[in-house]
DSSP file (Angstrom, degrees, kcal/mol; ACC not computed):
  #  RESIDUE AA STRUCTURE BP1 BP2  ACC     N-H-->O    O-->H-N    N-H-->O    O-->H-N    TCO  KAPPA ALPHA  PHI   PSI    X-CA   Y-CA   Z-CA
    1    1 A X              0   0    0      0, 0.0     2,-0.0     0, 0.0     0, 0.0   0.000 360.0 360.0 360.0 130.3   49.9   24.1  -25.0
    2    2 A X        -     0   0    0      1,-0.0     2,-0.4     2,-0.0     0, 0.0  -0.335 360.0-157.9 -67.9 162.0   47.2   23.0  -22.9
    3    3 A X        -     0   0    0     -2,-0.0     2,-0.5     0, 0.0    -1,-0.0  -0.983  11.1-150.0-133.4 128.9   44.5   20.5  -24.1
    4    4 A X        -     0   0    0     -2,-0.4    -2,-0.0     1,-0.1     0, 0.0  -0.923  11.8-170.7 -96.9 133.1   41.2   20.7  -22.0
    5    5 A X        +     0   0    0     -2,-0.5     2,-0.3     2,-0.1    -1,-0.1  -0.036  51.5  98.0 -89.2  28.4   39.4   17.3  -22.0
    6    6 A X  S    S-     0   0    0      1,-0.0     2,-0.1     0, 0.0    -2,-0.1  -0.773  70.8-134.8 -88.7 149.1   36.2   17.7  -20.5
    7    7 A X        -     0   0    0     -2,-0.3     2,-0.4     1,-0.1    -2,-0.1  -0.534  35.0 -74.6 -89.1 166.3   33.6   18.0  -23.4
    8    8 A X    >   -     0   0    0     -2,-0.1     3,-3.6     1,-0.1     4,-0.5  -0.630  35.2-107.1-102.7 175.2   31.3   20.3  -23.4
    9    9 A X  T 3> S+     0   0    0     -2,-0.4     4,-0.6     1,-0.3     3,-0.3   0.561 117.7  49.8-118.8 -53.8   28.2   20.4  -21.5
   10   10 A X  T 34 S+     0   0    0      1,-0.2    -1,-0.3     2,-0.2     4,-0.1   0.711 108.5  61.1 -57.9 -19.4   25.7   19.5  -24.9
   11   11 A X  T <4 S+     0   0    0     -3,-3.6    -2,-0.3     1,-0.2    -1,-0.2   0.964 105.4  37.5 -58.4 -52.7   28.1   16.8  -25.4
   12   12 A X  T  4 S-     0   0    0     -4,-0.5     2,-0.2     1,-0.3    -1,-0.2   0.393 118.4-110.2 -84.7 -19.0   27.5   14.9  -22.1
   13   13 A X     <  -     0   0    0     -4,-0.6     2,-1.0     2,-0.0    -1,-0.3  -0.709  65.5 -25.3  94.7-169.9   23.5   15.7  -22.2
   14   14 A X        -     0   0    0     -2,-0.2    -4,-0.1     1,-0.1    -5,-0.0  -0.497  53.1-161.0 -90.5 109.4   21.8   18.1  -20.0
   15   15 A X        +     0   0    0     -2,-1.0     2,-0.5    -6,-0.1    -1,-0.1   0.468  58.6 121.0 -73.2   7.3   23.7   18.4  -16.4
   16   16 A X        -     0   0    0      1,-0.1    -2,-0.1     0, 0.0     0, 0.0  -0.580  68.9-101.3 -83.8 120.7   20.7   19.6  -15.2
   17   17 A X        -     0   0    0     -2,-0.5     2,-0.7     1,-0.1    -1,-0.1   0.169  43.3 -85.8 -47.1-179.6   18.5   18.0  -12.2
   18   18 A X        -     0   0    0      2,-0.0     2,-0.4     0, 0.0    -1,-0.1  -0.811  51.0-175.3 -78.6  85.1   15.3   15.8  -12.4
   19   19 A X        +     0   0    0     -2,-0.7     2,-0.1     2,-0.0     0, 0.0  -0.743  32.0  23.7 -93.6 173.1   12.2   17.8  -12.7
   20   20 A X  S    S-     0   0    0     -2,-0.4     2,-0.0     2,-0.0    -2,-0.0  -0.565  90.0 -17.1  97.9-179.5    8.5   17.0  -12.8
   21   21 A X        -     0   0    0     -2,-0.1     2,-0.4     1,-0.1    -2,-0.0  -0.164  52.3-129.8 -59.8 143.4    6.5   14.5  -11.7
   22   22 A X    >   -     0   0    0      1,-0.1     3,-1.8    -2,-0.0     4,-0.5  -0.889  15.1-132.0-110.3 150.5    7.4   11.3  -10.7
   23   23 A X  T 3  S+     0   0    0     -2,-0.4     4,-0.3     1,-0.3    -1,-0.1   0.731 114.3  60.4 -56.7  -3.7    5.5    7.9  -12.3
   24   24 A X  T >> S+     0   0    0      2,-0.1     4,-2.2     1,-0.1     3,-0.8   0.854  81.9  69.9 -87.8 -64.5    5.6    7.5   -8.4
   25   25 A X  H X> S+     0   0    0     -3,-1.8     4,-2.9     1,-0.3     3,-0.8   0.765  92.2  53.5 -46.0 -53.4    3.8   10.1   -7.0
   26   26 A X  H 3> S+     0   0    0     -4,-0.5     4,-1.7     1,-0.3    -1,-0.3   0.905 113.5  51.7 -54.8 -54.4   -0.1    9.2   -8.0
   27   27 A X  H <> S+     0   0    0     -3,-0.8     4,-1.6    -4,-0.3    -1,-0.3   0.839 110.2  43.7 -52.5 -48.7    0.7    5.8   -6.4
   28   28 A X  H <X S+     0   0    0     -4,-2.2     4,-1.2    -3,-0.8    -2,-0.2   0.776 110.4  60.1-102.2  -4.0    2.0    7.2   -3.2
   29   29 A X  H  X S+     0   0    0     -4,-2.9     4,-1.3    -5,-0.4    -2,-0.2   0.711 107.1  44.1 -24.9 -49.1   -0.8    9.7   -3.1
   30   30 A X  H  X S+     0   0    0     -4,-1.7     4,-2.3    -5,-0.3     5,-0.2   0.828 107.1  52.8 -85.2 -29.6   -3.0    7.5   -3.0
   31   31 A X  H  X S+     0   0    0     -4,-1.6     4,-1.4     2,-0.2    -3,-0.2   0.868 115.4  48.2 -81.8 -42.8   -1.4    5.0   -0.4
   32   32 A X  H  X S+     0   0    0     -4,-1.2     4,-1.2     2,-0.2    -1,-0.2   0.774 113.3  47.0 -81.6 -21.4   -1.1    8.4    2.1
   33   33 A X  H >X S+     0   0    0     -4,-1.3     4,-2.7     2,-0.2     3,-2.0   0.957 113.1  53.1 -70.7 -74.5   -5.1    9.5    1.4
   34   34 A X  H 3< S+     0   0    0     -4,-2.3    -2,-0.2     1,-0.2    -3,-0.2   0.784 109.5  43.3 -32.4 -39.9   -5.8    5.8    2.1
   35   35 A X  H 3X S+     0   0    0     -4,-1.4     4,-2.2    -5,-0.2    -1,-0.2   0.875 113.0  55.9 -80.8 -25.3   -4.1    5.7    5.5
   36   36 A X  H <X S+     0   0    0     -3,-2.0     4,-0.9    -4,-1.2    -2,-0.2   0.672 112.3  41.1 -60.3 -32.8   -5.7    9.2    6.4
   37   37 A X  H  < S+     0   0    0     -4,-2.7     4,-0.3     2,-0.2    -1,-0.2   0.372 111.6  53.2-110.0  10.2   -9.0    8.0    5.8
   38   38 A X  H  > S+     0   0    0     -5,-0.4     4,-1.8     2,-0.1    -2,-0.2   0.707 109.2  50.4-115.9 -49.6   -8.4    4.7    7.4
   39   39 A X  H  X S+     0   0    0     -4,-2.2     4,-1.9     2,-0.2    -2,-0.2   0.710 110.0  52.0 -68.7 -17.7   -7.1    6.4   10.8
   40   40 A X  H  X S+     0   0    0     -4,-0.9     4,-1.1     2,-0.2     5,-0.5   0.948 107.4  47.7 -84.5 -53.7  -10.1    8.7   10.9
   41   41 A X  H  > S+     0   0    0     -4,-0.3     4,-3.8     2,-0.2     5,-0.5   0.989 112.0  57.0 -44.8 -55.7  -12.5    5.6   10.5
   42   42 A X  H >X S+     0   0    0     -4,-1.8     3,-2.5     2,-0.2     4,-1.7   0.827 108.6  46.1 -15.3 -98.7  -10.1    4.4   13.4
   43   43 A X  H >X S+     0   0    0     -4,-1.9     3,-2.3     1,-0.3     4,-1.2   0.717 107.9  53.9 -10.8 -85.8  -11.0    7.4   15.3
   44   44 A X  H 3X S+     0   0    0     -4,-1.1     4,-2.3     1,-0.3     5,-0.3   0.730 106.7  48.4 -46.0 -30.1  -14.3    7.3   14.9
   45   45 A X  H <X S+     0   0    0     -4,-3.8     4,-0.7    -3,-2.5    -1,-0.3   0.655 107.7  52.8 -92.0   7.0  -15.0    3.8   16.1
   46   46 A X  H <X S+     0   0    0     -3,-2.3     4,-1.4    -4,-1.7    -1,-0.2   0.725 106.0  52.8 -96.8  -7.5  -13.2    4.0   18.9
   47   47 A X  H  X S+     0   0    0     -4,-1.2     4,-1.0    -5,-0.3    -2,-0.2   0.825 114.2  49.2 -87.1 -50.3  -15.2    7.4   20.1
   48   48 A X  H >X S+     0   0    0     -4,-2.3     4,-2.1    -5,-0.3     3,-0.7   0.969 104.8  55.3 -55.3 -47.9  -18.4    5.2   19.5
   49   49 A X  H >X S+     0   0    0     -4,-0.7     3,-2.4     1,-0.3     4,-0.9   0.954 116.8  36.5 -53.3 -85.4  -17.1    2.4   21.4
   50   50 A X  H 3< S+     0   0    0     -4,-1.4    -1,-0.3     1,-0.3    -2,-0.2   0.573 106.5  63.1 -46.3 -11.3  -16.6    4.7   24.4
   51   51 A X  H << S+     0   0    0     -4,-1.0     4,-0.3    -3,-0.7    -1,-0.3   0.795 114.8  37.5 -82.7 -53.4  -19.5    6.8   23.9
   52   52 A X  H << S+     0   0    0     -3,-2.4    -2,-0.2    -4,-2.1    -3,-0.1   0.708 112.1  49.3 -87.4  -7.2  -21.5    3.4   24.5
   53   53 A X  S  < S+     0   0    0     -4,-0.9    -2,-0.2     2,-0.1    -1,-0.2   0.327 111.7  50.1 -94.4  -7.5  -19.9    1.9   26.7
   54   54 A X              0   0    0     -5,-0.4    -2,-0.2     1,-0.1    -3,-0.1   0.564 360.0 360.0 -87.4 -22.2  -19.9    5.6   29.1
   55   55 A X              0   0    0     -4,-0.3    -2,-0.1    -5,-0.1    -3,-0.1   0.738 360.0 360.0 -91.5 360.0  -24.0    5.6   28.3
């Protein structure tokens, strides 16, 4: 007679991936808005710069 020894699946907890949010995400929102809006200020002063220095 066989004996299976894996338990079963409620035993072990949920086998199931990681969904939701992660405590991460707000943080690295914010860090990728912050670099977007810091390369457009970029932008813009360097368009001024040339803009006065063409006039």
């Amino acid at each position: 007679m066989k004996t299976n020894s894996a338990q079963p699946t409620a035993a072990q907890g949920s086998g199931l991936a990681e969904t939701g949010t992660n405590d991460n995400t707000a943080a690295i929102t914010g860090v990728a808005a912050a670099l977007i809006v810091a390369g457009g200020g970029t932008a813009v002063a360097v368009r001024r710069r040339k803009a006065r220095r063409a006039a």
